[in-house]
C-alpha positions as CSV (number, residue, x, y, z in Angstrom):
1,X,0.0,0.0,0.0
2,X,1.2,3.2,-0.8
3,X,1.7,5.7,2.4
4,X,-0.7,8.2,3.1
5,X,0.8,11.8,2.4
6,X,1.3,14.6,4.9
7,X,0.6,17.9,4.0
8,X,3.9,19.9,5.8
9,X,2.9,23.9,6.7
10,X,5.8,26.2,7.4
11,X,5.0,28.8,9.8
12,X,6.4,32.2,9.1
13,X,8.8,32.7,11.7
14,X,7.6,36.1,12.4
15,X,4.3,35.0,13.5
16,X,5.6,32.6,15.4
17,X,7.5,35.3,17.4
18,X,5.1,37.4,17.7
19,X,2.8,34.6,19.0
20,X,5.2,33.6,21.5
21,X,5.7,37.3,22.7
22,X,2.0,37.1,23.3
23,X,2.0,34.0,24.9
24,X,4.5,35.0,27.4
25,X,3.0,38.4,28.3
26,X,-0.2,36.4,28.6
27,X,1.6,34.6,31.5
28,X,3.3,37.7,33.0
29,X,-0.2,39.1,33.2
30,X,-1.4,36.0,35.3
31,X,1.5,36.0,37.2
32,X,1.5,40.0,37.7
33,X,-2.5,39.2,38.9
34,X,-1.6,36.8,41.0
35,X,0.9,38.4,43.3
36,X,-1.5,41.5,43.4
37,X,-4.0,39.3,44.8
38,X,-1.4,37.6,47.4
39,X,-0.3,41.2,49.0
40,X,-3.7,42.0,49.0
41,X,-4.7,38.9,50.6
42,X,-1.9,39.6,52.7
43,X,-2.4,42.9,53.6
44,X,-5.8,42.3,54.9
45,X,-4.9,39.6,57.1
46,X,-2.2,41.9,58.7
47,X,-4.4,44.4,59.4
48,X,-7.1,42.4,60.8
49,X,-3.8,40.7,62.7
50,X,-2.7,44.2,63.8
51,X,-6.6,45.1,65.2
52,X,-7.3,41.4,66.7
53,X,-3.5,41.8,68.5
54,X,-3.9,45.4,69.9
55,X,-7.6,44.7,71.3
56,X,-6.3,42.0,72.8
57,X,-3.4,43.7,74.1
58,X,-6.1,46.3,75.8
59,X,-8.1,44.4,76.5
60,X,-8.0,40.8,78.1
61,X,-6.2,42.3,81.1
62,X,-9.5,43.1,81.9
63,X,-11.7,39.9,81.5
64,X,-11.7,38.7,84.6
65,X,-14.5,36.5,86.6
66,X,-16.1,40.3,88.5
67,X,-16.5,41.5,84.0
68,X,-18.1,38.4,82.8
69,X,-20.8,38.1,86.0
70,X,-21.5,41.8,87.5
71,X,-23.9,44.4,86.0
72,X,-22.8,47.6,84.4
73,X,-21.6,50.3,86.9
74,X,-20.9,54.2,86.9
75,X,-17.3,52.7,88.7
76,X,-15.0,51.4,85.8
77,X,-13.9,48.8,88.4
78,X,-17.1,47.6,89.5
79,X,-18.5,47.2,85.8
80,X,-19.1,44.4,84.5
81,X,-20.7,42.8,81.4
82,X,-23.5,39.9,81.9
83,X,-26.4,41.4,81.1
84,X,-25.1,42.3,77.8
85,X,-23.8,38.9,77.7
86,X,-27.3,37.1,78.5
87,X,-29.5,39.5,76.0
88,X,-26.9,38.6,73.4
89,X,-27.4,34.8,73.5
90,X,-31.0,35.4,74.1
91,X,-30.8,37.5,70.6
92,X,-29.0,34.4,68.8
93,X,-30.8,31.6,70.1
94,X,-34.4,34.0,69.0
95,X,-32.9,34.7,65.6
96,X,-31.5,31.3,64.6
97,X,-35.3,30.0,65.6
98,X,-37.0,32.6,63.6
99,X,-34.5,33.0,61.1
100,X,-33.6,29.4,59.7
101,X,-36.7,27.7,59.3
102,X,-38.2,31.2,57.1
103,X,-35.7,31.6,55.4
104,X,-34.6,27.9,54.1
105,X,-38.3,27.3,53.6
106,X,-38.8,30.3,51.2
107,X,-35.2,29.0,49.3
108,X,-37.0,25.4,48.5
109,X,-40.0,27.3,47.2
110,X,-38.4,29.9,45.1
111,X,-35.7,27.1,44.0
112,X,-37.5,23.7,43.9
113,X,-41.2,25.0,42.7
114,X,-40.1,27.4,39.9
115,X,-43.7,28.2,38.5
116,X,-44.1,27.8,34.5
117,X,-47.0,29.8,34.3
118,X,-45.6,33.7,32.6
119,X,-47.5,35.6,35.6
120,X,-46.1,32.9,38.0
121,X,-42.8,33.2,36.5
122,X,-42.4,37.1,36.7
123,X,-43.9,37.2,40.5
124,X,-41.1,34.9,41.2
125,X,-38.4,37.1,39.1
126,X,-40.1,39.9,41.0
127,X,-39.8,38.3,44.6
128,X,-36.2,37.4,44.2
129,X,-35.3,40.6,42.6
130,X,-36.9,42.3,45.6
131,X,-34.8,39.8,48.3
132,X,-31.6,40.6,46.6
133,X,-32.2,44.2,47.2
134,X,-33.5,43.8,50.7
135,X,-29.8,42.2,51.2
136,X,-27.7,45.4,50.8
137,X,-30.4,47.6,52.8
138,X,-28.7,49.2,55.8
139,X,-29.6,47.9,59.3
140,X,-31.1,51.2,60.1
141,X,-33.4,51.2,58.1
142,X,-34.5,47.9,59.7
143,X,-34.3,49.3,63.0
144,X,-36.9,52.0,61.6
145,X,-38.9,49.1,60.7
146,X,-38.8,47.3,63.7
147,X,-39.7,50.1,65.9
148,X,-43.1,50.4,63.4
149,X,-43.9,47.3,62.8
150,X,-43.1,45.5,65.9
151,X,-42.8,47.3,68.8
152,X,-45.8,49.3,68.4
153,X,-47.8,47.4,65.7
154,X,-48.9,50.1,63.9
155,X,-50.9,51.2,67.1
156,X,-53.4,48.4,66.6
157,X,-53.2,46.5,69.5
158,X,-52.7,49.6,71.9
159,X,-49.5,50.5,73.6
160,X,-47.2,48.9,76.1
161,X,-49.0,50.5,79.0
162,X,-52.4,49.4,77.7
163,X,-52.1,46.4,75.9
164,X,-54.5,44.7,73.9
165,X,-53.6,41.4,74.9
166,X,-51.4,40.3,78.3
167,X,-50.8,36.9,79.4
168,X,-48.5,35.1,82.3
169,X,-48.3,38.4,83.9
170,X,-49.7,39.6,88.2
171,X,-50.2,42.7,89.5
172,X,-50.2,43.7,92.8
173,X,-51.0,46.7,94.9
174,X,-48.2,47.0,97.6
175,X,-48.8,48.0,101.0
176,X,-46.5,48.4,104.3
177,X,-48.7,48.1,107.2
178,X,-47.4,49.2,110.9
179,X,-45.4,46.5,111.6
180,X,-43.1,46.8,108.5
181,X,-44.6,43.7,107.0
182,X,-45.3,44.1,103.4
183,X,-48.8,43.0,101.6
184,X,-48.8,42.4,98.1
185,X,-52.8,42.5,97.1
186,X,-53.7,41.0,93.4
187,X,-55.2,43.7,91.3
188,X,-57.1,43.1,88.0
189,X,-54.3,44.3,85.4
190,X,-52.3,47.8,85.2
191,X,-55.0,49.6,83.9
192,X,-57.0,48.0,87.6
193,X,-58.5,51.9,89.9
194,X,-55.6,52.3,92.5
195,X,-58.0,51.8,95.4
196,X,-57.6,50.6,98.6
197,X,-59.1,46.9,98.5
198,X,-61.7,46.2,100.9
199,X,-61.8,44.4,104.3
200,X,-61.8,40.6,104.0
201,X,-60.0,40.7,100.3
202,X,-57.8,37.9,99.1
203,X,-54.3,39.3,99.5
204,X,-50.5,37.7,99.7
205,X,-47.8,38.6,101.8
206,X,-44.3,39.3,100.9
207,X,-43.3,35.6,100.5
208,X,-46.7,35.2,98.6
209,X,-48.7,33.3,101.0
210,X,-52.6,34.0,100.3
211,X,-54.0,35.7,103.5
212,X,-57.5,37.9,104.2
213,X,-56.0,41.3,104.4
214,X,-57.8,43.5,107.3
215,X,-58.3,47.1,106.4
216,X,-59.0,49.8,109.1
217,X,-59.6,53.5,109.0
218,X,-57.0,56.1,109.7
219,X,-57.5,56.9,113.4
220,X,-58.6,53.0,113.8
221,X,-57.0,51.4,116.8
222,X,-54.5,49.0,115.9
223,X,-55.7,45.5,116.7
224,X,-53.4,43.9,119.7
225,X,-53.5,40.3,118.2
226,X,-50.2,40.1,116.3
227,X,-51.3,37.4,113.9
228,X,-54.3,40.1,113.2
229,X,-51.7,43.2,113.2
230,X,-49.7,41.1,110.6
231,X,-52.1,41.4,107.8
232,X,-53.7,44.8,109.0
233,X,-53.6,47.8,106.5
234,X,-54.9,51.3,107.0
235,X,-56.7,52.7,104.5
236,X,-53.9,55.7,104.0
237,X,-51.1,52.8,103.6
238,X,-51.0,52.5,99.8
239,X,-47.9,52.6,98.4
240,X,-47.8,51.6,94.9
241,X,-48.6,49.1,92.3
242,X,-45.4,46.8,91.3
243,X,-45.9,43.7,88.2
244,X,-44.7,39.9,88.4
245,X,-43.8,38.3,85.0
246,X,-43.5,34.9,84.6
247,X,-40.7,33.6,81.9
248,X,-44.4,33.1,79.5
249,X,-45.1,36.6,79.7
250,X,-46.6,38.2,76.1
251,X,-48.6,41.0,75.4
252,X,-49.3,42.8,72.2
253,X,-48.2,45.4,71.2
254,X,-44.6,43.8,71.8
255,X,-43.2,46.7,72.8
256,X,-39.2,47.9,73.3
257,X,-38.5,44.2,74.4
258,X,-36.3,41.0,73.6
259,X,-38.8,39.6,71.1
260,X,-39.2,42.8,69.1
261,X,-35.6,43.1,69.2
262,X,-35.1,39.0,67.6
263,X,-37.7,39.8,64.8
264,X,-36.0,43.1,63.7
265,X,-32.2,41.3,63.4
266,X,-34.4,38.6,61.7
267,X,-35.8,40.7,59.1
268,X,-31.4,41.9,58.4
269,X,-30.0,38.9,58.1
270,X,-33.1,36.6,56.6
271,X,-32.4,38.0,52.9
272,X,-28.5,36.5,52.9
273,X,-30.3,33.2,54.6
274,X,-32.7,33.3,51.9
275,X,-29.9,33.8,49.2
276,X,-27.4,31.8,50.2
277,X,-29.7,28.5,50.5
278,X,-30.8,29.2,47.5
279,X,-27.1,29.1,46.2
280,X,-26.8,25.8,48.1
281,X,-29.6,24.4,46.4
282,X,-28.3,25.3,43.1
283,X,-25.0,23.9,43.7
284,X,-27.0,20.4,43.8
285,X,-26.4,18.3,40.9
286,X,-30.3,17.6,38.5
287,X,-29.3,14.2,38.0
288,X,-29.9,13.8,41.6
289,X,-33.4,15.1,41.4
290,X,-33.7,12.9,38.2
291,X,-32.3,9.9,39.4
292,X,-35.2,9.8,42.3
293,X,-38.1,11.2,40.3
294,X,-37.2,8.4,37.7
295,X,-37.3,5.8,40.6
296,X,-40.8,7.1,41.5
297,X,-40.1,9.5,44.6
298,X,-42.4,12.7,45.2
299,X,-41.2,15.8,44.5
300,X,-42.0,16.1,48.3
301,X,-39.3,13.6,48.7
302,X,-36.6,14.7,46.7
303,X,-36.5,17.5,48.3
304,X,-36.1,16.6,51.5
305,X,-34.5,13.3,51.1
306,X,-32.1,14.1,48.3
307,X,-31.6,17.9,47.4
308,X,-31.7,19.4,51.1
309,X,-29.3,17.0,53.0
310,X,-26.7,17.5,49.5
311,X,-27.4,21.1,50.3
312,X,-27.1,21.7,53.7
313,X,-23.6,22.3,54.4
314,X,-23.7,25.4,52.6
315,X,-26.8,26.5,54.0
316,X,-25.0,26.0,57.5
317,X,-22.4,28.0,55.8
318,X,-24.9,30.5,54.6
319,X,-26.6,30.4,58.5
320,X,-22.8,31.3,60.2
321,X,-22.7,34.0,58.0
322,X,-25.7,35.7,58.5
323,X,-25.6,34.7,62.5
324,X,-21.8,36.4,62.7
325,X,-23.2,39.6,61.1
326,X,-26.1,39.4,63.2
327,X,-24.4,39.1,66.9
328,X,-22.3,42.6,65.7
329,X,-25.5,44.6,64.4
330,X,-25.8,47.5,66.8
331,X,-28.3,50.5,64.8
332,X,-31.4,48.6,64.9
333,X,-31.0,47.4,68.4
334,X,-29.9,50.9,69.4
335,X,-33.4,51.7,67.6
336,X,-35.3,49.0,69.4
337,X,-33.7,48.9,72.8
338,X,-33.4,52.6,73.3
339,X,-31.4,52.3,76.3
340,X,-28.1,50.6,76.8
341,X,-27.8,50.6,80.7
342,X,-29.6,47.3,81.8
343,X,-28.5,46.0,85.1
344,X,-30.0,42.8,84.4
345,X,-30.6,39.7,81.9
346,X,-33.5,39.2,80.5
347,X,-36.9,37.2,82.3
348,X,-38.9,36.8,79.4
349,X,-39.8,38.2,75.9
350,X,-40.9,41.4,76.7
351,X,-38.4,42.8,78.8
352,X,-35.9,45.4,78.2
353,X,-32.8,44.0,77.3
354,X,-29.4,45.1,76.4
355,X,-26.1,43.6,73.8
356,X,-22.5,43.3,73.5
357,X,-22.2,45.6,70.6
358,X,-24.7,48.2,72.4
359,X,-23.1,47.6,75.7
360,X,-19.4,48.1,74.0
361,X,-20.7,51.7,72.2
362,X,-21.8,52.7,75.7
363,X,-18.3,52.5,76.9
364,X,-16.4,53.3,73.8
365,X,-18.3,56.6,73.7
366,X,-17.2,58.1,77.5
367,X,-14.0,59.9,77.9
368,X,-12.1,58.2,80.7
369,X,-9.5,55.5,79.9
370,X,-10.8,52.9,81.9
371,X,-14.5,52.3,79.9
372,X,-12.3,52.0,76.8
373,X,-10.4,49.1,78.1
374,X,-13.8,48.1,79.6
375,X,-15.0,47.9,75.6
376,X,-11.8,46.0,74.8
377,X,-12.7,43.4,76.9
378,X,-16.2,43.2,75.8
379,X,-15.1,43.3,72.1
380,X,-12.8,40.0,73.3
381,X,-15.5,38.4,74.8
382,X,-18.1,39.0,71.6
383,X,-15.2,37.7,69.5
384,X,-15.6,34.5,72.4
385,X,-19.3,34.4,71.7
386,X,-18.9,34.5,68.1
387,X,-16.7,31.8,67.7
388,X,-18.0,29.5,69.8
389,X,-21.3,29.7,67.5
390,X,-19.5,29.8,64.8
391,X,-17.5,26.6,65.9
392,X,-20.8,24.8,67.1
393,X,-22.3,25.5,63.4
394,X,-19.4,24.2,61.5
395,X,-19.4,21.0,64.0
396,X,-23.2,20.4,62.8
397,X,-22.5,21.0,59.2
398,X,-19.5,18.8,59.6
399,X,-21.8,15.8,60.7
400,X,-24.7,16.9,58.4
401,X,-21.9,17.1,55.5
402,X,-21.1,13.4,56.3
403,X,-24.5,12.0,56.3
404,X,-25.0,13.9,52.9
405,X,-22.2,12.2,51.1
């Protein structure tokens, strides 16, 4: 057999130069690129070095066992950080249950039930439009939202002295009779006529014991018997009307209070929860979803058998995002809150309640010394807080990242 022939091209050694020449500045380029983005790289992490060393350096000197279990004081030494502490875990734990279940939910409807109708499909295009925006809003603005929407409900349910609706909560009319014994006497709600009850009335003592309290005029003698002069009030002995709250307490309108507070970081940080799940879901391979629907699954079951537990590392990823920028918002808490000096954690929903990053703008904002190295050491220990969140949600998307593959 005769050989196949070869057809031979000769390159013009000029435009093989030249192509070389482009070749190599091609890779200079990359190279060039490459080292920008390593100093830059760089340069960040020494920065954020430099800030994490000198805080430290300020303060940890000053995160001792008196900072992390006293209440804030007007004496630098005596100040200390727990309540802000308490209402920032309570703020966390609120958010993560209000936040995740929303906002992975609305991510499997807008990315696993894509509508095929044309109406359908631009309400969808014009719902995720809308969430991307809602993403780079500025907190503020939130906190404005919060304060209208939450705390006072659009004045529809009253206000906080008033409420519309109150549960889990006593009042009490407090007396101090003539033997220094107090007597606490159950009143029908803080909007109740501050009167005198009347002889023979249900009352409690200071240790909440139910007793008949015995009311007597103002020149009345006072009875000898001392078990009768224990629960004897005159009718001039009124001293004011104090509230007992139970952990259950709720009322609406939710006034400036822990739960208002929760839903207002919620409504930040659900838009990168909502986006970032989405992404998550994306990442997730069809032939998956075809693979069961081909075996005769539900769509039902696809998704929560097959896409969500391929998905749900990086919407744990997504959740430690939002959660880190969440435990550092300050403006719409500062909105909500209203007042940074709390000298105690938090009871229940509606109470006031303070942060960390409100707490550490409180001190960061006086002149003397000695509050600034007081914010140090509560900018350590929210660094503490944060990673020890951060580190349980990586654990759990560890495991869950196991199961899935």
């Amino acid at each position: 057999m005769t050989p196949a022939a070869h057809t031979v091209v000769l390159l013009d050694p000029a435009r093989l130069a030249r192509a070389r020449r482009s070749v190599a500045a091609r890779h200079k380029r990359e190279r060039a690129f490459q080292w920008f983005c390593v100093v830059v790289a760089s340069a960040c992490v020494v920065m954020l070095g430099a800030i994490v060393v000198g805080i430290l350096a300020a303060g940890i000197g000053s995160v001792t066992r008196t900072f992390l279990t006293a209440p804030p004081s007007p004496e630098p030494a005596e100040a200390g950080f727990y309540p802000a502490i308490m209402g920032s875990v309570w703020l966390l734990v609120l958010v993560a249950a209000v936040t995740l279940p929303l906002g992975v939910a609305a991510a499997i409807i807008l990315e696993e039930y894509k509508p095929r109708r044309r109406l359908s499909r631009l309400a969808h295009g014009f719902i995720e439009t809308n969430i991307t925006n809602l993403a780079g809003v500025p907190s503020v603005v939130y906190g404005i939202v919060g304060l209208t929407a939450f705390v006072s409900m659009f004045g529809l349910f009253g206000n906080e002295l008033n409420p519309a609706l109150e549960t889990g909560a006593g009042y009490y009319d407090q007396f101090y009779n003539e033997a220094d014994q107090v007597i606490l006497v159950p009143v029908a709600g803080p909007d109740a006529p501050e009167t005198v009850p009347r002889a023979g009335m249900r009352a409690l003592n200071a240790e909440k014991r139910p007793l008949a309290a015995n009311i007597i005029g103002p020149d009345d003698p006072w009875p000898d018997d001392p078990a009768v002069a224990a629960r004897t009030l005159r009718s001039t002995d009124f001293s004011g009307r104090i509230s007992e709250r139970t952990v259950f307490y709720l009322r609406l309108p939710l006034g400036r209070g822990l739960l208002a507070g929760a839903l207002t970081l919620s409504l930040v940080i659900l838009p990168i929860v909502i986006i970032t799940s989405q992404e998550a879901l994306r990442a997730v391979p069809n032939s998956l979803r075809d693979a069961a629907l081909g075996l005769g699954a539900t769509r039902r079951r696809v998704v929560f058998r097959v896409t969500l537990p391929a998905a749900l590392p990086g919407i744990m990823t997504g959740a430690i995002l939002a959660m880190s920028r969440a435990i550092g918002e300050a403006a719409p808490l500062l909105m909500i809150a209203g007042i940074v000096f709390i000298t105690f954690p938090p009871g229940n929903l509606m109470d006031d309640f303070t942060a960390m990053p409100l707490q550490i703008y409180n001190w960061a904002q006086r002149p003397q010394q000695e509050f600034h190295e007081l914010a140090a050491a509560g900018i350590v220990v929210l660094l503490g807080v944060l990673l020890v969140f951060n580190g349980a949600a990586i654990v759990i998307r560890q495991r869950f990242q196991g199961r899935g593959s």
